[in-house]
Backbone as JSON, one array per atom type, in Angstrom:
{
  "sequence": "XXXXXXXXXXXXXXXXXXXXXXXXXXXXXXXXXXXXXXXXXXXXXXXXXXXXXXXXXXXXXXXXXXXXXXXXXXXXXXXXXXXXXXXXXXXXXXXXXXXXXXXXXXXXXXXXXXXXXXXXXXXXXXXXXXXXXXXXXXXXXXXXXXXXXXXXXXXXXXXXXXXXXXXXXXXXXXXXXXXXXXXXXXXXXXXXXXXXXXXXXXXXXXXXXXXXXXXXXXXXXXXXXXXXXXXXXXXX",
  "N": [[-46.6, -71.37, -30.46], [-47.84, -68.43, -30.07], [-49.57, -66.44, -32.79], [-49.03, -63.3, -33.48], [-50.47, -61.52, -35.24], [-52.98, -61.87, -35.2], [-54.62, -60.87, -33.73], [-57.15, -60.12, -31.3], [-59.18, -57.95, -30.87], [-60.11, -56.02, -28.41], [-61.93, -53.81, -26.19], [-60.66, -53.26, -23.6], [-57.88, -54.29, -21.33], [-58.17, -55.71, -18.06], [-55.67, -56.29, -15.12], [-54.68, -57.72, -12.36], [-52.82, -57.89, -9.3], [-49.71, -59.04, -9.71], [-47.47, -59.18, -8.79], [-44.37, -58.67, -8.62], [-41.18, -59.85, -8.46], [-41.86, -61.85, -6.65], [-41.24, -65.09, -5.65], [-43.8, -66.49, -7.1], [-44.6, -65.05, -9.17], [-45.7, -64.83, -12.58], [-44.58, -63.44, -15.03], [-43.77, -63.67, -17.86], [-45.93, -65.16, -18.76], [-47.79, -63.02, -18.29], [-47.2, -61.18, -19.89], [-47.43, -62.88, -22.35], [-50.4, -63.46, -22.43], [-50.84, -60.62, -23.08], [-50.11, -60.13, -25.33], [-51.7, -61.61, -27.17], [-53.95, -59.87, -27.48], [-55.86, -57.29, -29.02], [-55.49, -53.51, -27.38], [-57.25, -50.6, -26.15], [-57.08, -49.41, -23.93], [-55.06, -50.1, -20.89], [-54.93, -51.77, -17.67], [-53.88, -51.8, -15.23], [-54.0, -53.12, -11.93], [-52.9, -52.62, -9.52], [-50.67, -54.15, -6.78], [-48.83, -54.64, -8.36], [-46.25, -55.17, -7.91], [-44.56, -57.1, -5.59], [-42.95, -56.47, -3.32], [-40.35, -53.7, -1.88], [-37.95, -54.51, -2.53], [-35.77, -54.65, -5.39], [-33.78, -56.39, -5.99], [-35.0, -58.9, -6.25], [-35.95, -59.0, -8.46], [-36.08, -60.49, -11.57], [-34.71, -61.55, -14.99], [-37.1, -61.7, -16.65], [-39.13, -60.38, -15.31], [-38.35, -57.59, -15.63], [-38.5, -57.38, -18.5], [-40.94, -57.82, -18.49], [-42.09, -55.21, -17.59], [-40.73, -53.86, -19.34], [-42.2, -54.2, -21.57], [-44.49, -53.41, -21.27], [-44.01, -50.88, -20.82], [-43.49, -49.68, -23.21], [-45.8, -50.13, -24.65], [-47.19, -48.3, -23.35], [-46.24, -45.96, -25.02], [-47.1, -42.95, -26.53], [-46.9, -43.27, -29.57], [-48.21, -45.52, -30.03], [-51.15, -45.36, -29.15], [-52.35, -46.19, -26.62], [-54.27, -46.65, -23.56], [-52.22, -47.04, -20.65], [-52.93, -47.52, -17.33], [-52.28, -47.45, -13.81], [-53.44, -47.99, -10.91], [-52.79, -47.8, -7.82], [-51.74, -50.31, -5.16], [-51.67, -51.86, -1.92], [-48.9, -53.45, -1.7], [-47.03, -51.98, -3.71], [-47.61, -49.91, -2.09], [-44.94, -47.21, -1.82], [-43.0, -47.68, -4.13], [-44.47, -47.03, -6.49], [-44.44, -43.81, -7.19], [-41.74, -43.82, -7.79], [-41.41, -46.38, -9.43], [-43.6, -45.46, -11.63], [-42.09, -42.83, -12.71], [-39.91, -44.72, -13.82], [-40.93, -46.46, -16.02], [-42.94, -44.73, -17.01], [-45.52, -44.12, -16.66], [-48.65, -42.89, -15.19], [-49.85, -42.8, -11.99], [-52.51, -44.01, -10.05], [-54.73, -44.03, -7.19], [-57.22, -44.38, -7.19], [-59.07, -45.13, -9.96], [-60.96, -43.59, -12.55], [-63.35, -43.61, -15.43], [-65.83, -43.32, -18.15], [-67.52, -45.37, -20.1], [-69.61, -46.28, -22.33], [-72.3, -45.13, -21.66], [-71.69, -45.75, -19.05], [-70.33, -45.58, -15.32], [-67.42, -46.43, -14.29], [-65.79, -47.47, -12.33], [-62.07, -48.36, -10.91], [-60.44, -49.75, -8.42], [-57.82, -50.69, -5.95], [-58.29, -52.21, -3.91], [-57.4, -52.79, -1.32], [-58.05, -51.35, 0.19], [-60.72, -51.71, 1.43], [-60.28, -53.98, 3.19], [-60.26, -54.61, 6.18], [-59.33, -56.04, 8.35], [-56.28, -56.22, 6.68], [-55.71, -53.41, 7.34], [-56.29, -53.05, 10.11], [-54.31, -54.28, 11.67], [-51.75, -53.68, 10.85], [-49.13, -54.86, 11.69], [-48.98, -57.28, 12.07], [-49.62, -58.26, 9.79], [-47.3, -57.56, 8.04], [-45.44, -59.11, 9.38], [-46.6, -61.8, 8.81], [-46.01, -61.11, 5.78], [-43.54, -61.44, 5.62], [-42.71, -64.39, 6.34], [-44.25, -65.87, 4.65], [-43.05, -64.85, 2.8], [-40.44, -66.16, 3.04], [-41.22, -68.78, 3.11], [-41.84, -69.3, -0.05], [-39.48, -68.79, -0.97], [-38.37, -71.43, -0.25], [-39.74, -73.25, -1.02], [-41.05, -76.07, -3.1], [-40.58, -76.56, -6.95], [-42.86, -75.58, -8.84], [-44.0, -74.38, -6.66], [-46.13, -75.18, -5.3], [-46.58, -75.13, -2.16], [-47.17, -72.87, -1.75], [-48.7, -71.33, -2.89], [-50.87, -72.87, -2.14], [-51.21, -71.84, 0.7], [-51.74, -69.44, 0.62], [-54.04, -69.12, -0.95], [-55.76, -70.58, 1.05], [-55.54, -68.69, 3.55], [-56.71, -65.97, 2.55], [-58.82, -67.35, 2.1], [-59.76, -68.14, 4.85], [-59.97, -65.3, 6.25], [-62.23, -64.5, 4.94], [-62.41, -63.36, 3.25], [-63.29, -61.99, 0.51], [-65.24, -61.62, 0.06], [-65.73, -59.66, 1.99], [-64.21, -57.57, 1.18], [-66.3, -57.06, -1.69], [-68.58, -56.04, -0.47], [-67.48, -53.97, 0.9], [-66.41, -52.76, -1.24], [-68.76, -52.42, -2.86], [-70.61, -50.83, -1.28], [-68.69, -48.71, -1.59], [-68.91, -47.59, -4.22], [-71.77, -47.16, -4.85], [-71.48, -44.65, -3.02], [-70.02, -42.9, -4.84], [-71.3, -42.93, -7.25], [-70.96, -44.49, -9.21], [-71.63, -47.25, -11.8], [-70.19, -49.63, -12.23], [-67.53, -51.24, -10.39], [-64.16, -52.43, -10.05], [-62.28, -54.44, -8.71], [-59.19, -55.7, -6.96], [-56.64, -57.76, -5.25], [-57.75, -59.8, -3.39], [-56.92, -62.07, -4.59], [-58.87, -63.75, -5.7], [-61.32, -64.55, -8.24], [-64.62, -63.24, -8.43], [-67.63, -62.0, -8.89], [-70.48, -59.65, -8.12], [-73.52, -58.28, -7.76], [-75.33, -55.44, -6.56], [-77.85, -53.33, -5.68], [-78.29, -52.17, -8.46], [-75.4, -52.09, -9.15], [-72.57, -53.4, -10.19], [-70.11, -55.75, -9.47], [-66.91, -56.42, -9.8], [-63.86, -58.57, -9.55], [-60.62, -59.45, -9.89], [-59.34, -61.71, -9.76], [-56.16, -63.19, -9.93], [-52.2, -63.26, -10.82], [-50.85, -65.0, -9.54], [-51.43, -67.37, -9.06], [-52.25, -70.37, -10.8], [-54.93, -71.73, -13.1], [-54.44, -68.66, -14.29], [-56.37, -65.06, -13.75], [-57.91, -62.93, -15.77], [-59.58, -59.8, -16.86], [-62.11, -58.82, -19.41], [-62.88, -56.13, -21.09], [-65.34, -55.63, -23.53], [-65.49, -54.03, -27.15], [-68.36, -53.47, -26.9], [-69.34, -53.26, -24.62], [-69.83, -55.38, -22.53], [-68.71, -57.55, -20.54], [-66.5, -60.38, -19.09], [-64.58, -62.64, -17.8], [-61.62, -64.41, -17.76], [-59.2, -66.71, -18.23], [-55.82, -68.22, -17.9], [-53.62, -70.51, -18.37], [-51.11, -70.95, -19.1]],
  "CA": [[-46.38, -69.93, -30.29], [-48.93, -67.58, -30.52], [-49.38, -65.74, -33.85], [-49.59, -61.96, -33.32], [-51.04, -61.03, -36.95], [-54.34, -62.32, -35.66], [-55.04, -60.45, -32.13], [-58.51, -60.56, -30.38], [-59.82, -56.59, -30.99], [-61.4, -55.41, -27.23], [-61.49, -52.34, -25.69], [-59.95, -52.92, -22.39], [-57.57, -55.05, -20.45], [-57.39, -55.16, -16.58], [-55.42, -57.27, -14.81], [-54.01, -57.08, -10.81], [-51.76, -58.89, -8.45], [-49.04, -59.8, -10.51], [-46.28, -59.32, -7.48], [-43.16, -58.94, -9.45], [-40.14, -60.2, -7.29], [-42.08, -63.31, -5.42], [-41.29, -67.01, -6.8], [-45.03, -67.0, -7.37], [-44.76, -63.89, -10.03], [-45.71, -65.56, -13.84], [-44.33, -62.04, -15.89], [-43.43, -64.13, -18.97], [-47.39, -65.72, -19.14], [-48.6, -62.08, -18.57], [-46.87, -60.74, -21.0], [-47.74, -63.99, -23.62], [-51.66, -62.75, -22.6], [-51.2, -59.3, -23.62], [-50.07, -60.26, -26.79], [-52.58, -62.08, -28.17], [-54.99, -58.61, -27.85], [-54.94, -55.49, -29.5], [-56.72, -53.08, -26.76], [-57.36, -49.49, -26.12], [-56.77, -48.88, -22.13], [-54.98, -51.47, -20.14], [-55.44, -51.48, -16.5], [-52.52, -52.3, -13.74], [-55.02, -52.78, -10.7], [-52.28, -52.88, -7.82], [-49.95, -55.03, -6.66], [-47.71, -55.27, -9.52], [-44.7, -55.61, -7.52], [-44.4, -57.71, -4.19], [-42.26, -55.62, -2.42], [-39.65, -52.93, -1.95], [-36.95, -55.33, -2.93], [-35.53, -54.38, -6.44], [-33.0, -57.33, -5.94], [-35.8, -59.81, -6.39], [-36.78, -58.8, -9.81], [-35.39, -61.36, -12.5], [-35.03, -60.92, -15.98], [-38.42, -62.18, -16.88], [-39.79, -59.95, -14.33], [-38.04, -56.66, -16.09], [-39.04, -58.03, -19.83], [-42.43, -57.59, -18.31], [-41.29, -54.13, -17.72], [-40.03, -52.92, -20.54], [-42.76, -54.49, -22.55], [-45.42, -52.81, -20.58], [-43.46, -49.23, -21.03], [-43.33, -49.66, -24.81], [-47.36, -49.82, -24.63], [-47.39, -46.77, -22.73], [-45.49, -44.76, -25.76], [-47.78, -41.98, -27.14], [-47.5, -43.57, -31.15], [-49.62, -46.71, -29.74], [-52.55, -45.34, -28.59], [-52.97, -47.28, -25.58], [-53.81, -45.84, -22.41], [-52.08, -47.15, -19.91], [-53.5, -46.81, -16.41], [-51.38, -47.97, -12.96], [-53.63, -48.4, -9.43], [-51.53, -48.69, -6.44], [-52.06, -51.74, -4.35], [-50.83, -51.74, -0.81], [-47.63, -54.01, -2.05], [-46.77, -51.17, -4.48], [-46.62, -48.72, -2.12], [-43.35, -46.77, -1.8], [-42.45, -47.69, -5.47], [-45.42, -46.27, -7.34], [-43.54, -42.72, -7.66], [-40.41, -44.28, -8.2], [-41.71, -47.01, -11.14], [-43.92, -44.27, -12.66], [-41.02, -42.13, -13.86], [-39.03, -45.66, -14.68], [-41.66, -46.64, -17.21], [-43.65, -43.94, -18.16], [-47.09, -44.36, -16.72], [-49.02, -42.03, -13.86], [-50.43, -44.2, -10.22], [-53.7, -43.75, -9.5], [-55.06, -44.36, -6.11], [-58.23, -44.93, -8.04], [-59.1, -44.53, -11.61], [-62.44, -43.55, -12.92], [-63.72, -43.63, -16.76], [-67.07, -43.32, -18.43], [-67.73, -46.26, -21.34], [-71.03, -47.11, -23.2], [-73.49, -44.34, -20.67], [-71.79, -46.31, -18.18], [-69.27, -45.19, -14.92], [-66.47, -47.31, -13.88], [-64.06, -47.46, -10.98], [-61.08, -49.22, -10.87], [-59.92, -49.66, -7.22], [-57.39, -51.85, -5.49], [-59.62, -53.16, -3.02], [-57.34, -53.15, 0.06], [-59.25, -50.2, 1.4], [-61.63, -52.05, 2.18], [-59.96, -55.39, 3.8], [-60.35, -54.29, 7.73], [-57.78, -56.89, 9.14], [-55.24, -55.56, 6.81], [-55.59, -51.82, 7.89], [-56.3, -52.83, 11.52], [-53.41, -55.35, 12.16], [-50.22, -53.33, 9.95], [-47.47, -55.04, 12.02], [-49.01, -58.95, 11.66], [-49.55, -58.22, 8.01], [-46.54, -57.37, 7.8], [-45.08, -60.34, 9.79], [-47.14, -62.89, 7.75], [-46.11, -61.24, 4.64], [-42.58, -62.04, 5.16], [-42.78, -65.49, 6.5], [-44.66, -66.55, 3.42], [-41.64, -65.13, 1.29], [-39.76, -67.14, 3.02], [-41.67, -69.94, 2.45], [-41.65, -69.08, -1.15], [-38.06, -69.16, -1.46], [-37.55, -72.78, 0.05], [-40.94, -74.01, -1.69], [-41.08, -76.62, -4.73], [-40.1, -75.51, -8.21], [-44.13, -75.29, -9.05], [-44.14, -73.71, -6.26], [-47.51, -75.07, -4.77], [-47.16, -74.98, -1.3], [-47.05, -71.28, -1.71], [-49.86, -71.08, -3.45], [-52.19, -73.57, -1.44], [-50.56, -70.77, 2.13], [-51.96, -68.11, 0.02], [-55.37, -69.47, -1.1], [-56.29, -70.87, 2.72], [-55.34, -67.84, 4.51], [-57.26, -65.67, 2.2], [-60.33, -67.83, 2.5], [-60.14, -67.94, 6.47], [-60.51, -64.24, 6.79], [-63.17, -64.19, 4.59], [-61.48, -61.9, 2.39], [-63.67, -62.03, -0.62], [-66.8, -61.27, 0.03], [-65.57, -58.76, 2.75], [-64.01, -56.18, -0.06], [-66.86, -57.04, -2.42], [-69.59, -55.82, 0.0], [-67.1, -53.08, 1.1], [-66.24, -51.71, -2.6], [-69.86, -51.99, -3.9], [-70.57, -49.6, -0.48], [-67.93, -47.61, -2.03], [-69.32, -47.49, -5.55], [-73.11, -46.29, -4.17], [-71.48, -43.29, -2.62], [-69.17, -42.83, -5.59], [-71.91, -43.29, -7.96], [-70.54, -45.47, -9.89], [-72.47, -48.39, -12.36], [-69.53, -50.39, -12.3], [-66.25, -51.35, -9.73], [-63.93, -53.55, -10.5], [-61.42, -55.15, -7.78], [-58.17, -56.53, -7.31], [-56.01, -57.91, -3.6], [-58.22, -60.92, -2.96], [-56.74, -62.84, -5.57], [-60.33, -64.8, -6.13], [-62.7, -63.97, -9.19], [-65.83, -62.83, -8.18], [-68.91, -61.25, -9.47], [-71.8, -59.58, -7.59], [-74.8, -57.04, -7.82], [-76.36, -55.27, -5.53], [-78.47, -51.89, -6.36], [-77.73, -52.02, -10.14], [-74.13, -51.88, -9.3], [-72.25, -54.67, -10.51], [-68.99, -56.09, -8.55], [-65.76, -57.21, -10.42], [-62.44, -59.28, -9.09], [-59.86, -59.61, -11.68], [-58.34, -62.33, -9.0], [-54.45, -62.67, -9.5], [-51.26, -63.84, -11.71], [-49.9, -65.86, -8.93], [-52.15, -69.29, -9.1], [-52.47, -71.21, -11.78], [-54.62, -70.5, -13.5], [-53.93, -67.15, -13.61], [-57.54, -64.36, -14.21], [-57.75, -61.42, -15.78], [-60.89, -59.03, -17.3], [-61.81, -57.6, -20.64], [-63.9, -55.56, -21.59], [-65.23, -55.71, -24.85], [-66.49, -52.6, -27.32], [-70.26, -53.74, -26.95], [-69.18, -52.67, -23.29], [-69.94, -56.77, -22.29], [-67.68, -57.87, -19.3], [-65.8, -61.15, -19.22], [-63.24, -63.25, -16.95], [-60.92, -65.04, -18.77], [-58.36, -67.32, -17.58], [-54.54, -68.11, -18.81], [-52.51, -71.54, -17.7], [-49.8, -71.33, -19.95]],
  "C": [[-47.55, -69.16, -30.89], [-48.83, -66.64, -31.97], [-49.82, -64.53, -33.63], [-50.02, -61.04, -34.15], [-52.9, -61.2, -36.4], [-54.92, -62.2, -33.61], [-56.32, -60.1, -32.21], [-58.63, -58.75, -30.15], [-60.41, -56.61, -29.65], [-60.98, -53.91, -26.44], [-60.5, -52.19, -24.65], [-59.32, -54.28, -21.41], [-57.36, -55.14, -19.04], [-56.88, -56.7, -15.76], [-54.36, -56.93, -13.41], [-53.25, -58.43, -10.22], [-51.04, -59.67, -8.74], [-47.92, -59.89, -9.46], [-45.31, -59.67, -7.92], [-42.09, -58.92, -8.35], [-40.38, -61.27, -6.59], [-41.79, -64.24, -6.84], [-42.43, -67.18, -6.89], [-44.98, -66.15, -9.26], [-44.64, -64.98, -11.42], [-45.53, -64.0, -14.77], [-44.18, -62.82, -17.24], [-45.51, -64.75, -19.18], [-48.1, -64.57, -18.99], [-47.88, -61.31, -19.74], [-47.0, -61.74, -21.92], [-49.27, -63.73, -23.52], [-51.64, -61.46, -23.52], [-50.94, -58.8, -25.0], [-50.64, -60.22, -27.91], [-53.82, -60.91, -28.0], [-54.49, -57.67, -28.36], [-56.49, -54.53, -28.82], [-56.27, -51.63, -26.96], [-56.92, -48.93, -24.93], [-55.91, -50.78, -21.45], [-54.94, -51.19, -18.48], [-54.97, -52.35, -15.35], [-53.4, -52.11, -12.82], [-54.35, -53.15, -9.81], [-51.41, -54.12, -7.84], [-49.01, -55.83, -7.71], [-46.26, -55.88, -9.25], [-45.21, -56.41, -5.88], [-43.79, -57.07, -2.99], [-41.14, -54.5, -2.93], [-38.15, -53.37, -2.7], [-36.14, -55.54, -4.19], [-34.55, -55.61, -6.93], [-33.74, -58.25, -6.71], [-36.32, -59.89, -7.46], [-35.91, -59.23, -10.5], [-35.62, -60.48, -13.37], [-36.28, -61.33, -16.58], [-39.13, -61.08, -16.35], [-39.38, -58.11, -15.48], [-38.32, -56.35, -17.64], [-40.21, -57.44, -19.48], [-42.43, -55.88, -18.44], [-41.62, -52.98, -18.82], [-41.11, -52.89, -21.28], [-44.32, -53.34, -22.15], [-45.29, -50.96, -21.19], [-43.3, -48.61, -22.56], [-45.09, -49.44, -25.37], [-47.38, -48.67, -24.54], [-46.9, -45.7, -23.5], [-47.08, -44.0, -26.31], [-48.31, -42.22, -28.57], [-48.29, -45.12, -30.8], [-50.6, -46.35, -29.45], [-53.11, -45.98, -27.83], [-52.81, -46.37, -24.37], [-53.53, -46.82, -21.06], [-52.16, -46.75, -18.46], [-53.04, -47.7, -14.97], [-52.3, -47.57, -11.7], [-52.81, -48.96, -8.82], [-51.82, -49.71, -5.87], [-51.08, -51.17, -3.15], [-49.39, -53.01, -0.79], [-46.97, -53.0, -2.95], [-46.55, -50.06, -3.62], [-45.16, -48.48, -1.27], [-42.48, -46.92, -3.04], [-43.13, -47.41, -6.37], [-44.27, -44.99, -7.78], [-42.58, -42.97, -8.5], [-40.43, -44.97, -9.88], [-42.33, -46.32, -11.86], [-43.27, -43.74, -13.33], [-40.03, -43.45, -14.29], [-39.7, -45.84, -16.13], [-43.02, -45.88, -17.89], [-45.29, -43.78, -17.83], [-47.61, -43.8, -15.47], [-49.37, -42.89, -13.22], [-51.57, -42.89, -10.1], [-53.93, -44.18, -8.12], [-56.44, -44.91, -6.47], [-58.69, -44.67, -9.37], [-60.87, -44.92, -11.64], [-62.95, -43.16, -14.56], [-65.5, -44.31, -16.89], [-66.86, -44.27, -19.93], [-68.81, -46.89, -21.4], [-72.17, -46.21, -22.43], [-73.11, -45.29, -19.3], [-70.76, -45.34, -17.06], [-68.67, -46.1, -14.24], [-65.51, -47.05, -13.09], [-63.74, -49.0, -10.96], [-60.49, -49.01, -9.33], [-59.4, -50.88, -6.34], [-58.26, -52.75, -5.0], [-59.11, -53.65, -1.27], [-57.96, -52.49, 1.2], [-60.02, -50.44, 2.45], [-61.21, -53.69, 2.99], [-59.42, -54.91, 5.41], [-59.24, -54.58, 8.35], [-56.69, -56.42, 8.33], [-54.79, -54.1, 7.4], [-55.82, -51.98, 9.19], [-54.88, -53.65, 12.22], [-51.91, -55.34, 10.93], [-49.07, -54.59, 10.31], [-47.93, -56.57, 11.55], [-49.59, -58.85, 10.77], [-48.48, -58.42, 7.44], [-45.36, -58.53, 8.01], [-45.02, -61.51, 8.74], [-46.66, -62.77, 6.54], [-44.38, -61.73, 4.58], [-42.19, -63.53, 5.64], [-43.35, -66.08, 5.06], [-43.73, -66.22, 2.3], [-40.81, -66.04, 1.96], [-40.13, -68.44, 2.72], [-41.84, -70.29, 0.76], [-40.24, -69.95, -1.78], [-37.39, -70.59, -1.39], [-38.75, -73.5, -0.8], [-40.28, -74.87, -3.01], [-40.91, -75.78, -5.57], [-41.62, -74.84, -8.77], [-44.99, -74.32, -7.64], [-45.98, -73.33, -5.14], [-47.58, -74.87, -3.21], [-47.67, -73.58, -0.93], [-48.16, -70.62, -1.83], [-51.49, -71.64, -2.85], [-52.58, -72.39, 0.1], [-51.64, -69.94, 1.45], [-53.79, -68.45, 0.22], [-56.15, -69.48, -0.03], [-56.38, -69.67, 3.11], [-55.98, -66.39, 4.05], [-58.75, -66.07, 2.19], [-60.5, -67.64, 4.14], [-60.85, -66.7, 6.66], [-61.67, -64.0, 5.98], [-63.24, -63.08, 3.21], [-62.4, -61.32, 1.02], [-64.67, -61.16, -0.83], [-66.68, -59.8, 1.02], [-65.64, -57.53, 2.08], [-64.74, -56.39, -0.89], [-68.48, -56.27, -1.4], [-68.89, -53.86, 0.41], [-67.44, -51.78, -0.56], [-67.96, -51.58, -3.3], [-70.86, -50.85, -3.04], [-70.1, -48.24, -1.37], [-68.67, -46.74, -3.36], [-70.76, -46.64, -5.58], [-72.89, -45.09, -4.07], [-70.62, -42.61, -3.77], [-70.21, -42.46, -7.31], [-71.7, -43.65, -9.29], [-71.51, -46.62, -10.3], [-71.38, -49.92, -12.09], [-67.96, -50.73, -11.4], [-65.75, -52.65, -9.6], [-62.35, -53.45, -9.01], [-60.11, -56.02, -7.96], [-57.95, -57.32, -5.8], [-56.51, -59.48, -2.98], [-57.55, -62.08, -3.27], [-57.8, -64.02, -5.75], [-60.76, -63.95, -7.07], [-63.89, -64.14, -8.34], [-66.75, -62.09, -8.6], [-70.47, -60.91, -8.41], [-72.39, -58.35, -7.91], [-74.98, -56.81, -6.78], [-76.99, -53.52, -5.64], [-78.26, -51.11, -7.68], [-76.68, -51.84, -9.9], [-73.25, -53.23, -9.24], [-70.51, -54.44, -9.84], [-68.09, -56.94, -9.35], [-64.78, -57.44, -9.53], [-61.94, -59.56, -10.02], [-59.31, -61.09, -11.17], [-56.97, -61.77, -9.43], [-53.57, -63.61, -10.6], [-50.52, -64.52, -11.07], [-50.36, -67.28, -8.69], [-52.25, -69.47, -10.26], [-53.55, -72.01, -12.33], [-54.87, -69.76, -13.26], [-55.6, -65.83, -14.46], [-57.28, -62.98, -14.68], [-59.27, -60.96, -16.27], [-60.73, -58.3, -18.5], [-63.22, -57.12, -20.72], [-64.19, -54.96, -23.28], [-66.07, -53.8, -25.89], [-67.75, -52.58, -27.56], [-70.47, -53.61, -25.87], [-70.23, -54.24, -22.1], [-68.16, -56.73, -21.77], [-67.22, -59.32, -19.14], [-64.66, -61.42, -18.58], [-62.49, -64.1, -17.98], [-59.68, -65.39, -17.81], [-56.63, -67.74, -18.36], [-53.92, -69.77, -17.93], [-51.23, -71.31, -18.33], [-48.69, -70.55, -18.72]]
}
């Protein structure tokens, strides 16, 4: 068990595509991460929930929750900061006033002479915004496949991985968002939706992926107060 007397000082946690409600969702191992830091901003980049489905949310899943909303009080000093994801929406509004924390569509902050956007990243993924209804299709066939899947839950996870690499998905919203970032003028944009880590440059503007909390293991991003950038990984 982790000892929480002896937390890891950094400025900033961000961490996306946790999809609370799928049998992929690890809420008990993101909340055993967020433990072991003591940060300043933390940074929900989308897709926190899986769907509209309120049913689907265990108690593990609501733990996460609560624990999250207890951050967000005013005598912590933490700023909690909530990007929508296109799985989030229609319950952004709704979970905002549950636990306490505003939805961004994009969030933007200045740290070290630097500027930073935080942005889902489905914006820019073409085939989902051109092809709504067989998005939509696919996305519930793969819960069903979820639900009958192994207890580890890999075939779920191998569906996921593949069908994200086919379209290309990665590199697509990393060429898109660092577009974005140019006209935005932005030093820094950091990404979620792919669920891959990734890192790229291109015109002094540097390209983050937080990937996702549904493979194993699971990525997130800190940022430290020497304003030094870092992936970091979790199995537990």
């Amino acid at each position: 068990m982790f000892d929480q007397t002896k937390k890891e000082v950094v400025n900033t946690v961000i961490i996306s595509d946790i999809h609370l409600g799928s049998e992929v969702a690890r809420p008990k191992a993101v909340k055993e991460m967020l433990q072991r830091y003591d940060f300043k901003r933390l940074i929900l980049l989308g897709d926190i929930f899986d769907d509209l489905n309120f049913n689907r949310l265990k108690k593990e899943h609501w733990n996460l929750l609560s624990y999250i909303r207890k951050l967000s009080n005013p005598d912590r000093n933490i700023k909690v900061i909530w990007v929508e994801g296109n799985h989030d929406e229609g319950l952004s509004e709704i979970m905002s006033h549950l636990i306490g924390i505003k939805v961004y569509k994009e969030y933007y902050w200045i740290f070290n002479g630097k500027k930073f956007l935080a942005i889902h990243g489905h914006q820019f993924d073409r085939f989902l915004n051109e092809n709504v209804f067989v998005s939509k299709v696919a996305s519930f066939i793969y819960s069903k496949v979820q639900k009958y899947d192994r207890e580890n839950q890999s075939i779920s996870r191998f569906i996921k991985r593949r069908s994200k690499g086919w379209l290309r998905l990665s590199n697509k919203v990393a060429e898109g968002a660092l577009n974005y970032a140019a006209e935005k003028e932005a030093d820094v944009i950091i990404c979620g939706h792919t669920h891959q880590i990734l890192y790229k440059e291109s015109q002094d503007i540097e390209y983050y992926n937080t990937g996702c909390w549904t493979d194993i293991p699971s990525s997130y991003l800190i940022i430290y107060d020497e304003g030094n950038i870092k992936t970091l990984f979790s199995e537990q």
